[in-house]
C-alpha positions in Angstrom: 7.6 -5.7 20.2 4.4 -7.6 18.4 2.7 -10.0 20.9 1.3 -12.9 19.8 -1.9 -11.9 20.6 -1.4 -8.4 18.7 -0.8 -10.5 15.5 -3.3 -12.6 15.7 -6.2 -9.3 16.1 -4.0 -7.9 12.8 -4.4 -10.9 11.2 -8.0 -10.9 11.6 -8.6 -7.1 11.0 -6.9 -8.0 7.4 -8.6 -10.7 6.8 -12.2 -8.9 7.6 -10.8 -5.8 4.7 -10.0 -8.7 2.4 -13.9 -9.9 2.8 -15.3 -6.3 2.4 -13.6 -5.7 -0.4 -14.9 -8.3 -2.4 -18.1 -7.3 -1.1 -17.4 -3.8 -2.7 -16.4 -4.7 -5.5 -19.4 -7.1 -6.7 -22.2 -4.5 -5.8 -20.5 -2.0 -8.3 -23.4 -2.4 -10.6 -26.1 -1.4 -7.8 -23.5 2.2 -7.1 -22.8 3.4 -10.9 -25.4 3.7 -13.8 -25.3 1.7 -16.4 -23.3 3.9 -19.1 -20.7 4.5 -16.4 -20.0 1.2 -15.3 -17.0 -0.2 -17.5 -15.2 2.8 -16.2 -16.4 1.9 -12.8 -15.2 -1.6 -13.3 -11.8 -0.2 -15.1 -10.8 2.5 -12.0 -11.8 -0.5 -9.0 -9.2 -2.4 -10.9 -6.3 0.1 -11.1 -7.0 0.9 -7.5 -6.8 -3.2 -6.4 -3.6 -3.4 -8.8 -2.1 -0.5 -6.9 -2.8 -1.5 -3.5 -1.4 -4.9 -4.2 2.1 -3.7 -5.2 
């Protein structure tokens, strides 16, 4: 059985991924060279998309 207190720590711990991963996601550019990074760009998409579904 979920407590309420449970849920609310679950809500948070999402909530904390959420930031991170737009965190991730904008420092692409500083992780991948130049030449690579539409590709970069292109496979961070597909793996948001998936998660998502």
């Amino acid at each position: 059985m979920v407590t309420a207190i449970l849920l609310l720590g679950l809500c948070f711990v999402v909530g904390g991924v959420a930031l991170l991963d737009r965190t991730w996601q904008s420092s692409i550019s500083e992780q991948v060279p130049s030449g690579a990074l539409p590709a970069a760009v292109a496979l961070n998409g597909i793996s948001t998309t998936s998660c998502a579904t």
